[in-house]
C-alpha positions as CSV (number, residue, x, y, z in Angstrom):
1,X,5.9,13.6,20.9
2,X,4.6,16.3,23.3
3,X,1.3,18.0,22.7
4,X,2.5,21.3,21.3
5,X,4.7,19.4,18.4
6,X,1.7,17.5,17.9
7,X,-0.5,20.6,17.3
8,X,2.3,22.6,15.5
9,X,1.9,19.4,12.5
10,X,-1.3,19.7,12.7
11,X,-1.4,22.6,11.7
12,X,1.4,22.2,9.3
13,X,-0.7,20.0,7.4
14,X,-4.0,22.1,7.2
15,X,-1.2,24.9,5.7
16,X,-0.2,22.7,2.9
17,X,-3.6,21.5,2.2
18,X,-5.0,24.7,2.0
19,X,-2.4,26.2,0.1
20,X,-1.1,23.1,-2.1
21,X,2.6,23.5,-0.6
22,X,5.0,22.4,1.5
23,X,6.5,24.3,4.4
24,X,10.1,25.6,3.3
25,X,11.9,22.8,6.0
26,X,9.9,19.3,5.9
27,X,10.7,17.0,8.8
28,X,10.2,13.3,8.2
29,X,7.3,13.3,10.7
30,X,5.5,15.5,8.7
31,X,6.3,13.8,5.0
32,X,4.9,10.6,6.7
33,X,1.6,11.7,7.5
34,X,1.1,13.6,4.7
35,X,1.8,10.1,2.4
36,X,-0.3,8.2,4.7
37,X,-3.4,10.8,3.7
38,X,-2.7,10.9,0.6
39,X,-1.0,9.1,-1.3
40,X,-2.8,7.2,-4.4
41,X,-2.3,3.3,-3.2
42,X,-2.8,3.8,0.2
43,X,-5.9,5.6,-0.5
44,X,-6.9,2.4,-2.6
45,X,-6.2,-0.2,0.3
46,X,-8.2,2.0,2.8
47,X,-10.8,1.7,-0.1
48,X,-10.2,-2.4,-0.2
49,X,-10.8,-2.2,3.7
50,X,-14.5,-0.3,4.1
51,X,-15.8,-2.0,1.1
52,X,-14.3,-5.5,3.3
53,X,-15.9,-3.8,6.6
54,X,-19.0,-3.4,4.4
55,X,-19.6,-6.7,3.4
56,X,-19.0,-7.9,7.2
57,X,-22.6,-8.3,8.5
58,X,-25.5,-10.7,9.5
59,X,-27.3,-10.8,6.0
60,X,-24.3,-11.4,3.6
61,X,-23.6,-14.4,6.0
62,X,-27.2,-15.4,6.2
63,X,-28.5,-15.0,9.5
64,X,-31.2,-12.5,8.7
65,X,-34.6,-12.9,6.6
66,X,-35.5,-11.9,2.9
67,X,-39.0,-10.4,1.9
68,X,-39.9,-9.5,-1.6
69,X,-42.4,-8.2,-3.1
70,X,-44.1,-8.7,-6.7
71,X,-47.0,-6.5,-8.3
72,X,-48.3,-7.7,-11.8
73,X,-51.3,-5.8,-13.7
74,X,-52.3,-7.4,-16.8
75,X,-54.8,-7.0,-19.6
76,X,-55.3,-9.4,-22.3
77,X,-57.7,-8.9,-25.5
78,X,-58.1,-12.5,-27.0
79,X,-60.6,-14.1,-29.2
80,X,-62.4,-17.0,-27.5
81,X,-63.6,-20.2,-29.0
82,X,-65.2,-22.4,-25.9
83,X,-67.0,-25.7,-26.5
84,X,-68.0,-27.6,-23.7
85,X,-68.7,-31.4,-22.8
86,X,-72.5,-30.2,-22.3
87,X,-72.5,-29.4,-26.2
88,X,-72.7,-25.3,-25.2
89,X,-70.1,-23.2,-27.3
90,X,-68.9,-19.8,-26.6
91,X,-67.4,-17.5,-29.2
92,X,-66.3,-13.7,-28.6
93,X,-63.7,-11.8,-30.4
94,X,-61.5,-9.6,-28.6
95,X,-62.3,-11.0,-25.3
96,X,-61.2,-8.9,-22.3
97,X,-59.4,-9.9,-19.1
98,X,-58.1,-8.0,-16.9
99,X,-55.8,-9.0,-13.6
100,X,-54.1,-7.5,-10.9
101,X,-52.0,-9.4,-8.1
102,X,-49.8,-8.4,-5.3
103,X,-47.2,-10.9,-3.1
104,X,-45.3,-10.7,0.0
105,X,-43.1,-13.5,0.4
106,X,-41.0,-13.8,3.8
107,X,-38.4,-16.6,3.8
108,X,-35.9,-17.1,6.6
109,X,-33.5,-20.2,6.7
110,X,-32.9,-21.7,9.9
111,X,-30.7,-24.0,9.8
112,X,-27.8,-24.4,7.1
113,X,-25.9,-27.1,8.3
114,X,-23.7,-24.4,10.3
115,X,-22.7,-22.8,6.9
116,X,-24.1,-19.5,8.1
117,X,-22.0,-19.1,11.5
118,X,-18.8,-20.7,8.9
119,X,-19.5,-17.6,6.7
120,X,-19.9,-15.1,9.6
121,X,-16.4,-15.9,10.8
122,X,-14.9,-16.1,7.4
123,X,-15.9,-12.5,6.7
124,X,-14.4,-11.4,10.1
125,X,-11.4,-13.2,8.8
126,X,-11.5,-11.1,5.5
127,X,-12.3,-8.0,7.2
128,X,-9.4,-8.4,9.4
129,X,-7.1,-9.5,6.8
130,X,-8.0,-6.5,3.9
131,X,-7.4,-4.2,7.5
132,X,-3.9,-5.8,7.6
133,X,-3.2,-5.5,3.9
134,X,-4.5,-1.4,4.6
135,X,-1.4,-1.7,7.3
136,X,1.0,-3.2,5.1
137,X,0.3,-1.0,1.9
138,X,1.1,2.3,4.7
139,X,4.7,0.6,6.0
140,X,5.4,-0.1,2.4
141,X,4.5,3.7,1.6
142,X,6.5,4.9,4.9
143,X,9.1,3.1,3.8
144,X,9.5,4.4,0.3
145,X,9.3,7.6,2.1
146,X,12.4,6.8,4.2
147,X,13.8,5.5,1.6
148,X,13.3,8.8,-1.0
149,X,13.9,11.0,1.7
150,X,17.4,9.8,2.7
151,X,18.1,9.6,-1.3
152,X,17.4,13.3,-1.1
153,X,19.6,13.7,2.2
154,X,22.6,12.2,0.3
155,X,21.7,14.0,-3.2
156,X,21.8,17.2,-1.3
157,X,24.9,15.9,0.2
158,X,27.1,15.1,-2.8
159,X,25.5,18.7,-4.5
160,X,27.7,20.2,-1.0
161,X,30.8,18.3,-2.1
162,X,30.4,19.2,-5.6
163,X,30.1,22.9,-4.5
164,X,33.1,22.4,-2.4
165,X,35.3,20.6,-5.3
166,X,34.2,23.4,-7.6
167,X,35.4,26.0,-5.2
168,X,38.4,24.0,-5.1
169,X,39.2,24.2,-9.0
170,X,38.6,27.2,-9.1
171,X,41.1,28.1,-7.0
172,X,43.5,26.2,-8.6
173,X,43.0,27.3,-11.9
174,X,43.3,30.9,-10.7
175,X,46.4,30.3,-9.2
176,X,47.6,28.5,-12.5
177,X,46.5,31.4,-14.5
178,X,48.2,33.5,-11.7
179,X,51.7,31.9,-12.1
180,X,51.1,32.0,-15.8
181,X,51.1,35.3,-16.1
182,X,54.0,35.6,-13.7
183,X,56.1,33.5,-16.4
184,X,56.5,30.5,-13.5
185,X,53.7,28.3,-14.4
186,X,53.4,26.6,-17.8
187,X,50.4,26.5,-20.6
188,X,49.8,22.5,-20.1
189,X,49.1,22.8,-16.1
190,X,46.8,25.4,-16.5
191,X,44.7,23.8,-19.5
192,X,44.0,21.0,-17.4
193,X,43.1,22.4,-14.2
194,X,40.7,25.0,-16.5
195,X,39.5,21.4,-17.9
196,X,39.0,20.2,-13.9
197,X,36.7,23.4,-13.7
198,X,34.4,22.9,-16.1
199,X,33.9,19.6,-15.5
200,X,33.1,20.2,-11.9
201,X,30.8,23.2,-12.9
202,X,29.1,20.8,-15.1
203,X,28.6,18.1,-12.0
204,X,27.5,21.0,-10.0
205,X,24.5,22.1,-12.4
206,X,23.6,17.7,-12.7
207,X,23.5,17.0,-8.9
208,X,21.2,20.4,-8.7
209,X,18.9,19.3,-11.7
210,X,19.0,15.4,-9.8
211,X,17.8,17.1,-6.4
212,X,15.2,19.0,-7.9
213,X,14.2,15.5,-10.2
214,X,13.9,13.6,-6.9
215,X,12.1,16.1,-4.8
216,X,9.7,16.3,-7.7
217,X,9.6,12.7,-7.5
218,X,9.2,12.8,-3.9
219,X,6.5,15.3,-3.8
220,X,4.4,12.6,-5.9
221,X,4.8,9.7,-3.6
222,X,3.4,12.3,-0.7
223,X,0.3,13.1,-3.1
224,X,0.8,17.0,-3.2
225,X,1.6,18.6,-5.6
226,X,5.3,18.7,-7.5
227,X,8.1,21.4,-6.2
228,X,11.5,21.7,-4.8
229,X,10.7,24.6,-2.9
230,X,11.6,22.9,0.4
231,X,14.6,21.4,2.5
232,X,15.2,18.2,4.9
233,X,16.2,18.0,8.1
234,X,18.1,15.2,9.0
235,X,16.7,11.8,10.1
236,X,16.0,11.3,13.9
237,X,18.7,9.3,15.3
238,X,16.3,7.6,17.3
239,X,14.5,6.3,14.4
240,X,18.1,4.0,13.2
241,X,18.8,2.5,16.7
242,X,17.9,-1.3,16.4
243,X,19.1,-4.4,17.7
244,X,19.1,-7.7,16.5
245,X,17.0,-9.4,19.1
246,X,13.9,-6.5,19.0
247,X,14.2,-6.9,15.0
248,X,13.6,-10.5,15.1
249,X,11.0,-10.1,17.9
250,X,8.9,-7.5,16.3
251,X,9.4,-9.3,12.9
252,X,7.7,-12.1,14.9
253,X,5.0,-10.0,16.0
254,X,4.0,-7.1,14.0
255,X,5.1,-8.1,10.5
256,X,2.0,-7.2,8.4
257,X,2.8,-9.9,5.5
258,X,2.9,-12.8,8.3
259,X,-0.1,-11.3,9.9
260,X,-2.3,-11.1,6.6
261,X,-0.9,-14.4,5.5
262,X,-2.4,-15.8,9.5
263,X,-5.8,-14.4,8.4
264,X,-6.1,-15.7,4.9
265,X,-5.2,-19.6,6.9
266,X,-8.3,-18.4,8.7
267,X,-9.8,-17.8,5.7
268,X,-9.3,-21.6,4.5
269,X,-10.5,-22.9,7.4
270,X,-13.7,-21.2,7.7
271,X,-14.1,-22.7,3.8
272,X,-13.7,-25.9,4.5
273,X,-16.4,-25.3,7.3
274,X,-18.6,-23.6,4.6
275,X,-17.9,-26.9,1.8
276,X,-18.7,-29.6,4.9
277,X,-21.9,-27.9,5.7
278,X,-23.6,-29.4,2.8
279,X,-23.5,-33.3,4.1
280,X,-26.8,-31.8,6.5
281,X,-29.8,-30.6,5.9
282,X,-30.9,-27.0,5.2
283,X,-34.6,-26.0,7.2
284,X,-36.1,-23.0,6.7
285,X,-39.5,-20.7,7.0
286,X,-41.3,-19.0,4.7
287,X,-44.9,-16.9,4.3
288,X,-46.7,-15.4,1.8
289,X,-49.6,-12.9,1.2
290,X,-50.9,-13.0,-1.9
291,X,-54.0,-10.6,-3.1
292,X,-55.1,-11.7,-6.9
293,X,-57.7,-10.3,-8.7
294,X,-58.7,-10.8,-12.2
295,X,-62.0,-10.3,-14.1
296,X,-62.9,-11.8,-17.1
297,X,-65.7,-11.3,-20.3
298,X,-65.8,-15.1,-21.1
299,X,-65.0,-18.5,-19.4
300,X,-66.3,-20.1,-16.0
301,X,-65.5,-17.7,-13.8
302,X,-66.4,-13.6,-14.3
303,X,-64.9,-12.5,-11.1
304,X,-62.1,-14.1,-8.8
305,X,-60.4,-12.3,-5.6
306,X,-58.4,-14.0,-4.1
307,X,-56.3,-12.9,-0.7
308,X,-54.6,-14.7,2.5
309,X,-51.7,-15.9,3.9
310,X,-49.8,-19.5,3.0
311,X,-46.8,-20.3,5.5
312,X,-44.4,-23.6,6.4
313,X,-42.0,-24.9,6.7
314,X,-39.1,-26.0,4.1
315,X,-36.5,-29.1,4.5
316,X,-34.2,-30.0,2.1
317,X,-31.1,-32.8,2.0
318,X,-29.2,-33.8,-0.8
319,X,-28.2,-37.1,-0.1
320,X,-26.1,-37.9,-2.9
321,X,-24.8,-35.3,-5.4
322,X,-22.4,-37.1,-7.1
323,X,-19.2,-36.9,-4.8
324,X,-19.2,-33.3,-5.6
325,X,-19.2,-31.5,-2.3
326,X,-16.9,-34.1,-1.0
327,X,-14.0,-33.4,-3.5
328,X,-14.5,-29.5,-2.5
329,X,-14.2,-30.4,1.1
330,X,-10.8,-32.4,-0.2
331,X,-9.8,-29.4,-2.0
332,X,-10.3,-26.9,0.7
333,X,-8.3,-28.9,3.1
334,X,-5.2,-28.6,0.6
335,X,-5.7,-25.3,0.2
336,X,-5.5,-25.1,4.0
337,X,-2.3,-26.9,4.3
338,X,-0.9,-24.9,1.4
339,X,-1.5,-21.8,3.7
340,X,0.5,-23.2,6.5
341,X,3.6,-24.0,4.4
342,X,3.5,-20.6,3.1
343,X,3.3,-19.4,6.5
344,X,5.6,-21.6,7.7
345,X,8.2,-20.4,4.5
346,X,7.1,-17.1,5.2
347,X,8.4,-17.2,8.7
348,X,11.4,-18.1,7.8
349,X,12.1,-16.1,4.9
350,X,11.2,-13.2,7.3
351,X,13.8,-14.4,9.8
352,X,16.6,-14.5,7.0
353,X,16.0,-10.6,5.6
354,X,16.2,-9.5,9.3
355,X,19.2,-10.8,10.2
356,X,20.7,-9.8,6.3
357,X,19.5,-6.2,6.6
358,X,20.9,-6.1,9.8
359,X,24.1,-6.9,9.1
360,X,23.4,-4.2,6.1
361,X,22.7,-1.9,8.6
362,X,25.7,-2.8,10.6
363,X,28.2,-2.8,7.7
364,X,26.9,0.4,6.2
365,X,27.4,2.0,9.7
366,X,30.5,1.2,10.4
367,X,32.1,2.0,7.0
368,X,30.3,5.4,7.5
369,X,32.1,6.1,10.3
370,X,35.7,4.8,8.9
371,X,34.8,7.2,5.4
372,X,33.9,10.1,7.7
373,X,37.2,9.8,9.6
374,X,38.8,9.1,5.8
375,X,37.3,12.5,4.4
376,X,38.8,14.6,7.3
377,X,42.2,13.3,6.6
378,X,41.5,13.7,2.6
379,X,40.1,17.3,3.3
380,X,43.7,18.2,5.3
381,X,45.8,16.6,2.6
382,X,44.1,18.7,0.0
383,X,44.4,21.8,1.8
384,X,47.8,20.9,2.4
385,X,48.4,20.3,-1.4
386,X,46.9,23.4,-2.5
387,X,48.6,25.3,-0.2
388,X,51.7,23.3,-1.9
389,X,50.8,24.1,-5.2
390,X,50.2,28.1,-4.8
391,X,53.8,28.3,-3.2
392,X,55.4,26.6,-6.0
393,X,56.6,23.6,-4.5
394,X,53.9,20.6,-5.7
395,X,52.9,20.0,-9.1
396,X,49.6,20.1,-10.2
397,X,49.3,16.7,-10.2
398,X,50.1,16.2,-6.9
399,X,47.0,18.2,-6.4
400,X,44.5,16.5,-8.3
401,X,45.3,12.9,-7.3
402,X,44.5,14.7,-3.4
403,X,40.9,16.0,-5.0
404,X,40.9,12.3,-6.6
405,X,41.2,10.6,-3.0
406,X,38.8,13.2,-2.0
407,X,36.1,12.7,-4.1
408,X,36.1,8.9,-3.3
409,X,36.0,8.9,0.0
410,X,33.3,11.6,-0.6
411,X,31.5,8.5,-2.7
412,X,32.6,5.6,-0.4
413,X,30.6,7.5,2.9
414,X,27.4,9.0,0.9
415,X,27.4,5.2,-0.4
416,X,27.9,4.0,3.4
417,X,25.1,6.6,4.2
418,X,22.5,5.8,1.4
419,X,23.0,2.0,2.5
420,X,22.3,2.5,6.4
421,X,19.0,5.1,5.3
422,X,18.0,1.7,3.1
423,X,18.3,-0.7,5.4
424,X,16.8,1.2,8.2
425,X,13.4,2.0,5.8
426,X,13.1,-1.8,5.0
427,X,13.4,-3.0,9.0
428,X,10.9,-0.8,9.6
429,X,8.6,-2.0,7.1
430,X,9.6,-5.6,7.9
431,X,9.0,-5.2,11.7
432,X,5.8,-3.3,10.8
433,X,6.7,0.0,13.1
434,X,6.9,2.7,10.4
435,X,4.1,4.2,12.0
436,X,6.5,5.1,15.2
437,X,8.2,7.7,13.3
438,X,4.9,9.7,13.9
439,X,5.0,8.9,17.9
């Protein structure tokens, strides 16, 4: 995309956020950014992905040192009843005592058995893998948009032939009235192609009410707000050239789903790394200030303050804890080789879709261009037939079945054409390059 189109979007996009609308002509481009800014669910995975970044750091995996602090002021009025070994007694009643202490502890493990550096890399893994599930939540959205946007492309479509067949009946009804009135037509013909006319003025007004429905729709799944105050433009034909061999290679390679499913292998591994960790021994540091003071009426001591520093160190081994961590370790390696099967299944289910919405894509193509070459040939016969009919020498009926073939070869290529827009939104979310549309 050259810089000017770029800036022109840009723009575009500061209009309809400033003014809540789209532009009267939307180009794909421009419906696609818009969804991937705001729309709801791929606002929540961007969510899922800082909070993941977030977690991602030194002391959640714990390489770095914790220091707290405690303050406690107390004052207690008891009554005191001392008798000592030397015979003395003490007795007070609402004896006072009064204490204040501060702490600072520092305490900094050193060594976890390699836990910490298992945990450090199982967060990157996470990271990495809530960035992917980000990635696939916007090809799933971009290709809903395809998707909705080529529905709209073939409502708008069949709301053209409607308007056309309409025009079409009533023509013929006015020539049936026509002849009618000139005594060589008859009652019957002209009942039912007044009957043809309604109905196709009633399938106008629903294909307009089902266009404005889905561009409603499709406003929604851009996250703007609903209206139907805006055309298409036509897909890029760039965007539906594929071949077999870069589907299956990018499928390979940029799939989201496969690449998230990699990570959360990753994931596994790192565990069991984490569950093994506790067969060693954990060492760690730790110092303390302390600063007491306390003051009391009654008992040995009036005054005590108390400050300095205590420091060690801290090892600690569990040598046996009942098989527990063991069975863990046994449990994350399943989980592990779970993971690779799914991958593995993954892979292949991956490889099967491609080639199946291929094919789709293929099929759907060529039957589009068979209909399309079917709907000139149907248009001419019905011209013909009309032309027929107004001179007197078909029947009416010979005229409808013509608008019959029309109208399903009409079906048969929007049908063709709604199949090939499918198939090309779901290889793109399958081969993870929905973002392309924007390049």
């Amino acid at each position: 995309m050259n810089r000017s189109k770029v800036i022109l979007i840009v723009f575009q996009l500061l209009g309809i956020g400033l003014f809540a609308q789209l532009p009267e002509t939307l180009e794909l481009q421009q419906a696609v950014a818009l969804a991937i800014e705001h729309n709801f669910q791929v606002k929540l995975a961007r969510a899922d992905a800082d909070i993941a970044a977030l977690n991602n750091h030194a002391g959640e995996a714990g390489f770095l040192p914790e220091l707290n602090l405690d303050f406690d002021a107390n004052q207690s009025d008891q009554d005191i009843n001392l008798t000592f070994f030397s015979g003395e007694s003490v007795n007070q009643e609402n004896a006072r005592s009064q204490s204040l202490s501060g702490l600072a502890r520092l305490e900094w493990t050193l060594f976890d058995g390699m836990r910490m550096f298992a945990t450090r890399d199982r967060l990157n893994a996470i990271e990495e893998m809530t960035r992917q599930q980000f990635q696939w939540q916007v090809e799933n959205t971009i290709a809903e948009v395809v998707h909705r946007y080529g529905d709209i492309l073939v409502a708008e479509k069949m709301l053209e032939f409607n308007r056309s067949n309409l025009a079409y009946s009533r023509r013929l009804y006015e020539i049936a009235e026509d002849k009618l009135e000139k005594g060589i037509g008859n009652r019957t013909e002209s009942l039912r192609l007044a009957a043809d006319y309604y109905a196709d003025s009633s399938m106008v007004i629903r294909q307009e009410n089902d266009v404005s429905i889905q561009k409603h729709r499709f406003c929604y799944l851009l996250g703007i707000n609903p209206t139907d105050n805006f055309e298409l433009t036509d897909l890029p034909d760039r965007m539906m050239d594929f071949s077999l061999n870069d589907i299956l290679e990018n499928t390979q390679t940029g799939n989201p789903e496969l690449l998230i499913n990699k990570y959360r292998q990753a994931i596994a591994k790192q565990t069991i790394r984490e569950e093994r960790s506790a067969f060693l021994p954990t060492l760690g540091t730790y110092g303390v200030y302390q600063d007491v003071r306390q003051i009391n009426e009654v008992g040995i001591l009036e005054r005590n303050f108390t400050n300095g520093f205590n420091y060690g160190l801290r090892l600690q081994w569990n040598l046996f804890d009942g098989n527990r961590n063991r069975r863990y370790v046994q449990q994350a390696h399943i989980a592990a080789q779970t993971m690779e099967w799914e991958q593995e299944d993954l892979e292949r289910k991956v490889k099967s879709e491609a080639i199946a919405l291929w094919k789709e894509y293929l099929s759907a193509e060529q039957i589009g261009r068979l209909e399309e070459k079917s709907n000139v040939l149907a248009e001419e016969n019905l011209s013909l037939s009309v032309d027929r009919f107004e001179r007197g020498i078909a029947e009416d009926i010979d005229v409808r079945e013509a608008r019959r073939n029309l109208t399903e070869t009409q079906l048969r290529m929007l049908q063709a054409k709604s199949e090939q827009y499918n198939a090309t939104a779901e290889i793109l979310k399958l081969t993870g390059k929905g973002r392309s549309i924007l390049e």
